[in-house]
N, C-alpha and C positions, 0 to 999 in steps of 0.2 A: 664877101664872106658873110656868111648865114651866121646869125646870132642868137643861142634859145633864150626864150624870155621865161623867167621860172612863172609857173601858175599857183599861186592859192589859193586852195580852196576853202571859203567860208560856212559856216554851217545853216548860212540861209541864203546861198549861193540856187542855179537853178540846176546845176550840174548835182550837188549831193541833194536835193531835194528828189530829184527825179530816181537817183540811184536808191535813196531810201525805201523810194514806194518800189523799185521791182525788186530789192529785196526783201522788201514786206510782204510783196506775191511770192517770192520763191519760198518764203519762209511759210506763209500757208499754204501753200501749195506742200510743201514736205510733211508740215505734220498733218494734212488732208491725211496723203499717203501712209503715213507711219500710223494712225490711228483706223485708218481702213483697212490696212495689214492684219492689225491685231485682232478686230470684225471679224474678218472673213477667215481668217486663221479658227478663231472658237466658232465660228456655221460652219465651216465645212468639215470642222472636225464633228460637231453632232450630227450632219447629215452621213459622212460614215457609216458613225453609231447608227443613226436611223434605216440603212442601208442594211444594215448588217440583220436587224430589227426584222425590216419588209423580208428578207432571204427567210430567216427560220421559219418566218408568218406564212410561205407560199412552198418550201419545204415540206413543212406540217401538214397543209393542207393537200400536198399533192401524194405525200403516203399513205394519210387516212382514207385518203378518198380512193385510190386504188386497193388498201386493203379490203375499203369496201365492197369493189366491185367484183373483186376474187371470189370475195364470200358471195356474193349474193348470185355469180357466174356459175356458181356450185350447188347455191339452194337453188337455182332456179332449175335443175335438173329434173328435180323432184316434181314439177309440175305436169311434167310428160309420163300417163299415165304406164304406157309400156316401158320407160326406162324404169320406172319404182316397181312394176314387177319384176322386169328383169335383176334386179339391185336383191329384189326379196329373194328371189331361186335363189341368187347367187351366194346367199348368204348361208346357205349349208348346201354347198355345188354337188357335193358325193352323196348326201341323203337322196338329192333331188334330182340328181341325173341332171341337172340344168348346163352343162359346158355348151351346149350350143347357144344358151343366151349370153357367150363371152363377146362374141362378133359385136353384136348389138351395143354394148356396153361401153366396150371399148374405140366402135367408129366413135360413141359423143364424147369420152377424151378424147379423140384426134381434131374433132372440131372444136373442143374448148384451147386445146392447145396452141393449134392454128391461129386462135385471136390476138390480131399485131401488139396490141397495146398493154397487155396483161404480164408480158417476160414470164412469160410461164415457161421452166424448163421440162418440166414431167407434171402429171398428177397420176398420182398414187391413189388408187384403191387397197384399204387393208383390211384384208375379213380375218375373224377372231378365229371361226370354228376350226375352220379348216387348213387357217395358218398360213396363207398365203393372198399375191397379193397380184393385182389386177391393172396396167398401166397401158400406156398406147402403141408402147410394143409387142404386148403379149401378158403371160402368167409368170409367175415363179413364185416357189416358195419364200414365204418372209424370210428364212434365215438366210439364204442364197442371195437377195433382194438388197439387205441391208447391212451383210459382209461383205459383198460384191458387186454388187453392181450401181449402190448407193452406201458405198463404204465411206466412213468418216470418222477420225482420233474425239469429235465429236460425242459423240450417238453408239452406242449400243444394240444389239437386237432387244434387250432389256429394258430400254429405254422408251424404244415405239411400242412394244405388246403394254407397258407398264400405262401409257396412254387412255387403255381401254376402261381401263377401273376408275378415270378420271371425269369430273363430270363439267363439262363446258358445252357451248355454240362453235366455237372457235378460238384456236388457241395459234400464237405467231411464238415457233420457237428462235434462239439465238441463230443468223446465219454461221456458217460452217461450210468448211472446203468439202463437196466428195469427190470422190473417186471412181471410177467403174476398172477392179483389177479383175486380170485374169492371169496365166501361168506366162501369155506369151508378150502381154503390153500391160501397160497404165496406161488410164484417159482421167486427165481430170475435165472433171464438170463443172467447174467452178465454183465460186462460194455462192453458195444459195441459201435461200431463207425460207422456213418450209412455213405456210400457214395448213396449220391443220383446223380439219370442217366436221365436226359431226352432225347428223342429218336425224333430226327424233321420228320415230319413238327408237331409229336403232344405237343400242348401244354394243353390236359388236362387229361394226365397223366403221369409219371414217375415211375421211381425204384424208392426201395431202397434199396441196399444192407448192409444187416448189418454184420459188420468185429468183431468179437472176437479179440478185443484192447489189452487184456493180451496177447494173444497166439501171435499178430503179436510184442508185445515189446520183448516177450522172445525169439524169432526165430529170431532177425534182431537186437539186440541190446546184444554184446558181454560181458559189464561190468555190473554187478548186483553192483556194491558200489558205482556207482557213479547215481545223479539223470538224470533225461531225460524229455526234455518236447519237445513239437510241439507246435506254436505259427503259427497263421494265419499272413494275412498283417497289420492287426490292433495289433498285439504284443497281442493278448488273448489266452490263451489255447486251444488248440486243444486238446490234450492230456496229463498227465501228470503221470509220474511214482512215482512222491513222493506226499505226502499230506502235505508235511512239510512247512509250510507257512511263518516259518521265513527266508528263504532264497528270497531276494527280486532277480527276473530276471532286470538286468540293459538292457538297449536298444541296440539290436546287432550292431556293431561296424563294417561301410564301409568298412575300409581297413584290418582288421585284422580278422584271425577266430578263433584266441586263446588270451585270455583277462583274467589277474587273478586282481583280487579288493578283498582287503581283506584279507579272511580265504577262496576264493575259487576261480578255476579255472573255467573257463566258454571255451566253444569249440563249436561253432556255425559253422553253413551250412545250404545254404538257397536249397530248390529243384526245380531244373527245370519245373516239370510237375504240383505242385500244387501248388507252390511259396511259401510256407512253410517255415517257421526258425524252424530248428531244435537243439536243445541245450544238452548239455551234462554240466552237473556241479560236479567235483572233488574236492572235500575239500581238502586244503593243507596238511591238518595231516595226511592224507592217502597216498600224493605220500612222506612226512616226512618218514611216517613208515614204507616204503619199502626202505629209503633211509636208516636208523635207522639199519634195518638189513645187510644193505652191511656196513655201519661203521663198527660193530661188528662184522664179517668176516675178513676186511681186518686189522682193528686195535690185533686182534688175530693173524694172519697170522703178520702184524709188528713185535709183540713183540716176536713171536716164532723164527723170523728167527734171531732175534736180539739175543735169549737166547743161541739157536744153536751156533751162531755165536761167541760168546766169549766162551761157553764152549768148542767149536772144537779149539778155538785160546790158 
Protein backbone atom coordinates (compact mmCIF):
# COMPACT_ATOMS: atom_id res chain seq x y z
CA UNK A 1 0.00 0.00 0.00
CA UNK A 2 1.28 3.40 -1.39
CA UNK A 3 1.66 5.93 1.49
CA UNK A 4 1.56 9.96 0.76
CA UNK A 5 4.06 11.66 2.63
CA UNK A 6 2.68 15.37 3.28
CA UNK A 7 5.37 18.13 1.65
CA UNK A 8 6.32 21.37 3.28
CA UNK A 9 7.07 23.79 1.78
CA UNK A 10 9.66 26.29 3.36
CA UNK A 11 10.22 29.78 2.27
CA UNK A 12 13.86 29.13 1.54
CA UNK A 13 12.97 25.90 0.13
CA UNK A 14 14.43 25.42 -3.71
CA UNK A 15 10.86 24.63 -5.01
CA UNK A 16 9.34 28.34 -3.81
CA UNK A 17 12.42 29.88 -4.66
CA UNK A 18 12.32 28.82 -8.16
CA UNK A 19 8.35 29.46 -8.42
CA UNK A 20 9.08 33.09 -6.98
CA UNK A 21 11.35 34.03 -9.72
CA UNK A 22 8.90 32.65 -12.81
CA UNK A 23 6.38 34.50 -11.04
CA UNK A 24 8.42 37.50 -10.95
CA UNK A 25 8.77 36.97 -14.88
CA UNK A 26 5.27 36.49 -15.38
CA UNK A 27 4.53 39.31 -13.39
CA UNK A 28 6.84 41.62 -15.59
CA UNK A 29 6.25 40.17 -18.43
CA UNK A 30 2.24 41.44 -17.75
CA UNK A 31 2.87 44.82 -16.87
CA UNK A 32 5.67 44.92 -19.95
CA UNK A 33 2.23 44.15 -21.65
CA UNK A 34 -0.26 46.23 -19.88
CA UNK A 35 1.98 49.49 -20.07
CA UNK A 36 2.71 48.89 -23.94
CA UNK A 37 -1.18 48.57 -24.31
CA UNK A 38 -1.59 51.85 -23.22
CA UNK A 39 1.63 53.21 -25.71
CA UNK A 40 0.38 52.12 -28.39
CA UNK A 41 -3.19 52.64 -27.64
CA UNK A 42 -2.34 56.84 -27.40
CA UNK A 43 0.35 56.38 -31.08
CA UNK A 44 -2.09 54.97 -32.85
CA UNK A 45 -4.60 56.87 -31.89
CA UNK A 46 -2.42 60.26 -33.08
CA UNK A 47 -1.28 58.48 -36.08
CA UNK A 48 -5.29 58.41 -36.98
CA UNK A 49 -5.45 61.99 -36.21
CA UNK A 50 -2.22 62.37 -38.29
CA UNK A 51 -3.86 60.19 -41.09
CA UNK A 52 -6.70 62.03 -41.28
CA UNK A 53 -4.22 65.34 -41.39
CA UNK A 54 -2.11 63.80 -44.45
CA UNK A 55 -5.93 63.12 -46.43
CA UNK A 56 -7.12 67.05 -46.19
CA UNK A 57 -3.31 67.92 -46.97
CA UNK A 58 -3.48 65.80 -50.38
CA UNK A 59 -7.30 66.56 -50.99
CA UNK A 60 -6.37 70.25 -50.95
CA UNK A 61 -3.81 69.95 -53.11
CA UNK A 62 -5.41 67.72 -55.69
CA UNK A 63 -8.54 70.44 -56.14
CA UNK A 64 -6.40 73.48 -56.34
CA UNK A 65 -4.24 72.01 -58.55
CA UNK A 66 -6.83 70.80 -61.05
CA UNK A 67 -8.82 74.04 -60.47
CA UNK A 68 -5.66 75.19 -61.86
CA UNK A 69 -5.34 73.54 -64.58
CA UNK A 70 -9.01 74.11 -65.95
CA UNK A 71 -8.21 77.78 -65.80
CA UNK A 72 -5.21 77.84 -67.41
CA UNK A 73 -6.66 74.90 -70.09
CA UNK A 74 -8.98 77.95 -70.91
CA UNK A 75 -6.58 80.84 -70.93
CA UNK A 76 -4.43 78.88 -72.92
CA UNK A 77 -6.99 79.20 -75.69
CA UNK A 78 -6.29 82.57 -76.16
CA UNK A 79 -2.80 82.05 -77.39
CA UNK A 80 -3.79 80.65 -80.66
CA UNK A 81 -4.04 83.49 -82.66
CA UNK A 82 -7.02 82.34 -85.00
CA UNK A 83 -9.09 80.98 -82.06
CA UNK A 84 -9.01 85.01 -80.54
CA UNK A 85 -10.20 86.14 -83.63
CA UNK A 86 -12.51 83.75 -84.09
CA UNK A 87 -13.83 84.46 -80.25
CA UNK A 88 -13.66 88.47 -81.38
CA UNK A 89 -16.32 87.91 -84.63
CA UNK A 90 -18.14 85.93 -82.50
CA UNK A 91 -18.74 88.39 -80.12
CA UNK A 92 -21.39 90.46 -82.05
CA UNK A 93 -22.08 87.05 -84.54
CA UNK A 94 -25.18 89.03 -86.39
CA UNK A 95 -23.32 92.48 -86.80
CA UNK A 96 -20.56 90.37 -88.27
CA UNK A 97 -22.01 87.79 -90.19
CA UNK A 98 -19.26 85.66 -88.44
CA UNK A 99 -21.56 82.06 -87.97
CA UNK A 100 -19.09 80.27 -90.08
CA UNK A 101 -16.30 80.92 -87.54
CA UNK A 102 -18.92 78.66 -84.97
CA UNK A 103 -17.13 75.35 -86.54
CA UNK A 104 -13.82 76.57 -85.48
CA UNK A 105 -14.73 77.45 -82.13
CA UNK A 106 -16.38 74.99 -81.13
CA UNK A 107 -13.97 71.78 -82.65
CA UNK A 108 -11.31 73.49 -79.62
CA UNK A 109 -14.17 72.76 -76.92
CA UNK A 110 -14.49 69.25 -78.32
CA UNK A 111 -10.84 68.96 -77.81
CA UNK A 112 -10.74 70.59 -74.35
CA UNK A 113 -13.42 68.50 -73.51
CA UNK A 114 -12.03 65.20 -74.65
CA UNK A 115 -9.13 65.75 -72.00
CA UNK A 116 -9.25 62.47 -69.73
CA UNK A 117 -8.33 64.14 -66.56
CA UNK A 118 -10.17 67.39 -66.43
CA UNK A 119 -13.96 65.68 -65.75
CA UNK A 120 -15.07 68.28 -67.73
CA UNK A 121 -18.90 67.70 -68.57
CA UNK A 122 -19.49 70.75 -70.98
CA UNK A 123 -17.80 74.11 -71.49
CA UNK A 124 -19.97 76.79 -72.18
CA UNK A 125 -19.44 79.85 -74.17
CA UNK A 126 -21.68 82.80 -73.18
CA UNK A 127 -21.78 86.02 -75.35
CA UNK A 128 -23.66 89.00 -73.90
CA UNK A 129 -24.67 90.78 -76.98
CA UNK A 130 -26.36 88.63 -78.75
CA UNK A 131 -27.62 86.35 -75.94
CA UNK A 132 -26.60 83.18 -76.61
CA UNK A 133 -24.30 80.68 -76.01
CA UNK A 134 -21.75 78.49 -77.85
CA UNK A 135 -20.96 74.73 -76.44
CA UNK A 136 -19.60 71.39 -78.27
CA UNK A 137 -22.80 70.62 -79.36
CA UNK A 138 -23.77 73.38 -81.09
CA UNK A 139 -25.54 77.13 -80.34
CA UNK A 140 -28.62 77.96 -78.43
CA UNK A 141 -30.01 80.67 -77.06
CA UNK A 142 -29.05 81.56 -73.34
CA UNK A 143 -32.55 81.35 -72.27
CA UNK A 144 -33.14 77.87 -73.94
CA UNK A 145 -29.42 76.94 -72.61
CA UNK A 146 -30.07 77.51 -68.91
CA UNK A 147 -33.89 76.51 -68.72
CA UNK A 148 -33.35 73.56 -70.48
CA UNK A 149 -30.94 72.09 -71.30
CA UNK A 150 -28.72 73.19 -68.26
CA UNK A 151 -31.63 73.51 -66.03
CA UNK A 152 -31.06 73.79 -62.27
CA UNK A 153 -33.49 74.74 -58.73
CA UNK A 154 -30.00 76.17 -58.44
CA UNK A 155 -29.23 78.95 -61.16
CA UNK A 156 -31.44 81.24 -62.76
CA UNK A 157 -31.12 82.70 -66.33
CA UNK A 158 -30.72 85.77 -63.95
CA UNK A 159 -28.15 84.55 -62.37
CA UNK A 160 -25.51 83.67 -65.43
CA UNK A 161 -26.34 87.15 -67.45
CA UNK A 162 -26.01 88.93 -63.82
CA UNK A 163 -22.21 87.36 -64.02
CA UNK A 164 -21.31 89.81 -66.85
CA UNK A 165 -21.35 93.05 -64.64
CA UNK A 166 -19.07 91.12 -62.21
CA UNK A 167 -15.48 91.72 -62.41
CA UNK A 168 -13.17 88.55 -61.73
CA UNK A 169 -10.35 85.98 -63.56
CA UNK A 170 -12.18 83.23 -62.41
CA UNK A 171 -14.93 82.50 -60.31
CA UNK A 172 -15.96 78.50 -58.94
CA UNK A 173 -19.60 78.69 -58.28
CA UNK A 174 -21.51 76.18 -55.66
CA UNK A 175 -21.94 72.59 -57.36
CA UNK A 176 -25.65 71.82 -58.21
CA UNK A 177 -27.64 69.07 -59.82
CA UNK A 178 -28.74 69.92 -63.66
CA UNK A 179 -30.88 68.79 -65.77
CA UNK A 180 -31.32 68.60 -69.59
CA UNK A 181 -35.68 68.78 -69.82
CA UNK A 182 -37.56 68.49 -72.67
CA UNK A 183 -41.54 67.65 -73.14
CA UNK A 184 -40.76 64.02 -73.84
CA UNK A 185 -37.72 62.85 -71.12
CA UNK A 186 -35.46 64.30 -68.20
CA UNK A 187 -31.74 63.63 -68.27
CA UNK A 188 -29.96 64.41 -65.40
CA UNK A 189 -26.39 65.61 -65.78
CA UNK A 190 -25.28 65.29 -62.73
CA UNK A 191 -24.05 67.58 -60.00
CA UNK A 192 -21.53 69.62 -61.39
CA UNK A 193 -19.44 72.47 -60.37
CA UNK A 194 -19.15 75.12 -62.93
CA UNK A 195 -15.76 77.10 -62.81
CA UNK A 196 -16.36 80.21 -64.72
CA UNK A 197 -13.17 82.01 -66.87
CA UNK A 198 -13.23 85.28 -68.08
CA UNK A 199 -10.78 86.05 -70.70
CA UNK A 200 -9.49 90.21 -70.60
CA UNK A 201 -9.85 92.60 -72.18
CA UNK A 202 -13.42 90.82 -72.88
CA UNK A 203 -15.98 91.61 -70.75
CA UNK A 204 -19.04 90.26 -72.56
CA UNK A 205 -18.37 87.01 -72.49
CA UNK A 206 -17.01 84.14 -70.46
CA UNK A 207 -16.65 80.16 -69.91
CA UNK A 208 -17.85 77.90 -68.18
CA UNK A 209 -16.45 75.15 -67.37
CA UNK A 210 -18.51 72.45 -65.92
CA UNK A 211 -16.53 69.88 -63.39
CA UNK A 212 -18.16 66.44 -62.56
CA UNK A 213 -18.30 67.31 -58.53
CA UNK A 214 -18.63 63.41 -57.74
CA UNK A 215 -15.71 62.26 -59.97
CA UNK A 216 -13.32 65.07 -58.61
CA UNK A 217 -14.54 64.07 -54.69
CA UNK A 218 -13.70 60.36 -55.46
CA UNK A 219 -10.30 60.97 -57.22
CA UNK A 220 -8.74 63.54 -54.55
CA UNK A 221 -10.51 62.58 -51.54
CA UNK A 222 -8.89 59.25 -49.96
CA UNK A 223 -11.63 58.56 -46.98
CA UNK A 224 -15.30 57.45 -47.99
CA UNK A 225 -16.35 57.52 -43.92
CA UNK A 226 -15.67 60.56 -43.12
CA UNK A 227 -17.76 63.86 -44.34
CA UNK A 228 -16.09 66.58 -46.64
CA UNK A 229 -17.29 69.88 -47.45
CA UNK A 230 -15.70 73.15 -49.33
CA UNK A 231 -16.76 76.41 -47.97
CA UNK A 232 -16.13 79.62 -49.74
CA UNK A 233 -14.89 82.94 -47.68
CA UNK A 234 -18.36 83.61 -46.60
CA UNK A 235 -18.24 79.97 -44.49
CA UNK A 236 -21.31 78.63 -47.37
CA UNK A 237 -20.87 75.65 -49.22
CA UNK A 238 -19.20 75.09 -52.19
CA UNK A 239 -19.59 71.66 -52.14
CA UNK A 240 -20.64 69.01 -49.87
CA UNK A 241 -20.25 65.21 -49.79
CA UNK A 242 -22.92 64.63 -47.04
CA UNK A 243 -26.50 65.83 -46.98
CA UNK A 244 -26.67 65.21 -43.45
CA UNK A 245 -27.76 68.43 -41.84
CA UNK A 246 -27.52 67.54 -38.39
CA UNK A 247 -23.95 68.06 -38.10
CA UNK A 248 -23.61 71.80 -37.69
CA UNK A 249 -19.91 73.09 -39.41
CA UNK A 250 -18.46 75.56 -36.38
CA UNK A 251 -16.19 78.44 -37.80
CA UNK A 252 -12.64 77.32 -38.97
CA UNK A 253 -10.19 77.98 -36.15
CA UNK A 254 -6.99 80.53 -36.89
CA UNK A 255 -4.52 78.72 -35.08
CA UNK A 256 -5.26 75.18 -35.29
CA UNK A 257 -6.37 72.82 -38.38
CA UNK A 258 -7.58 69.93 -36.27
CA UNK A 259 -10.58 70.86 -33.73
CA UNK A 260 -12.73 68.01 -32.11
CA UNK A 261 -16.32 69.51 -30.40
CA UNK A 262 -18.35 66.88 -29.39
CA UNK A 263 -19.00 63.57 -31.20
CA UNK A 264 -16.62 64.92 -33.96
CA UNK A 265 -13.42 65.68 -35.32
CA UNK A 266 -13.16 68.43 -37.69
CA UNK A 267 -9.70 68.83 -39.92
CA UNK A 268 -9.66 72.12 -41.88
CA UNK A 269 -7.22 73.62 -44.85
CA UNK A 270 -7.78 76.69 -46.27
CA UNK A 271 -6.28 76.67 -50.38
CA UNK A 272 -4.00 78.88 -51.85
CA UNK A 273 -5.39 79.33 -55.22
CA UNK A 274 -9.11 79.78 -54.51
CA UNK A 275 -9.04 80.64 -50.77
CA UNK A 276 -11.35 77.91 -49.94
CA UNK A 277 -11.78 76.15 -46.32
CA UNK A 278 -11.81 72.88 -46.97
CA UNK A 279 -13.16 70.49 -44.07
CA UNK A 280 -12.94 66.95 -43.35
CA UNK A 281 -15.31 65.65 -40.39
CA UNK A 282 -14.67 62.16 -38.47
CA UNK A 283 -17.00 61.07 -35.90
CA UNK A 284 -15.35 60.04 -32.76
CA UNK A 285 -16.99 56.56 -32.86
CA UNK A 286 -15.09 55.67 -35.95
CA UNK A 287 -11.49 56.48 -34.94
CA UNK A 288 -13.28 54.54 -31.05
CA UNK A 289 -13.85 51.60 -33.38
CA UNK A 290 -10.65 51.13 -34.99
CA UNK A 291 -9.15 51.82 -31.51
CA UNK A 292 -11.95 49.07 -30.10
CA UNK A 293 -10.17 46.54 -32.39
CA UNK A 294 -6.43 47.08 -31.45
CA UNK A 295 -7.81 46.67 -27.50
CA UNK A 296 -9.09 43.29 -28.49
CA UNK A 297 -5.73 42.30 -30.26
CA UNK A 298 -3.63 43.34 -27.59
CA UNK A 299 -5.76 42.55 -24.63
CA UNK A 300 -5.78 38.76 -26.16
CA UNK A 301 -2.30 38.84 -26.93
CA UNK A 302 -2.05 39.96 -22.67
CA UNK A 303 -3.85 37.32 -21.52
CA UNK A 304 -2.15 34.64 -23.70
CA UNK A 305 1.17 35.30 -22.84
CA UNK A 306 0.18 35.58 -19.27
CA UNK A 307 -1.61 31.85 -19.55
CA UNK A 308 1.64 30.70 -21.40
CA UNK A 309 3.50 32.11 -18.91
CA UNK A 310 2.44 30.27 -15.85
CA UNK A 311 1.62 27.17 -17.51
CA UNK A 312 5.49 27.04 -18.81
CA UNK A 313 6.24 28.14 -15.02
Amino acid sequence: MLRWRSVTLHANSWFVKLMTRFLTVVTLLAAFNFFSFFYLKEKIHDQIIRHNELNIRHTVEGYENHIRRTVDSILHLMQDAGFAANLNTLRHVGLNQGYDRMKAVQEELKKLHAHPFLYLENVIIHFKHDRYVLEKEGTSDAERMFTRYYASEAYQLEDWVRLFDESFQFKILPAADFTEMSARFVNPKGRLLPVVVKLFPYEDLYFIAMLDADKLFNTYHYTSEAAFYILDANGRPVYASSSDASIALPAAPRTKSTVRRGDYYYFYQEGNQTGFTYVTIAATKNISAQLLQLNLVLITLLIAAVVISVMTS
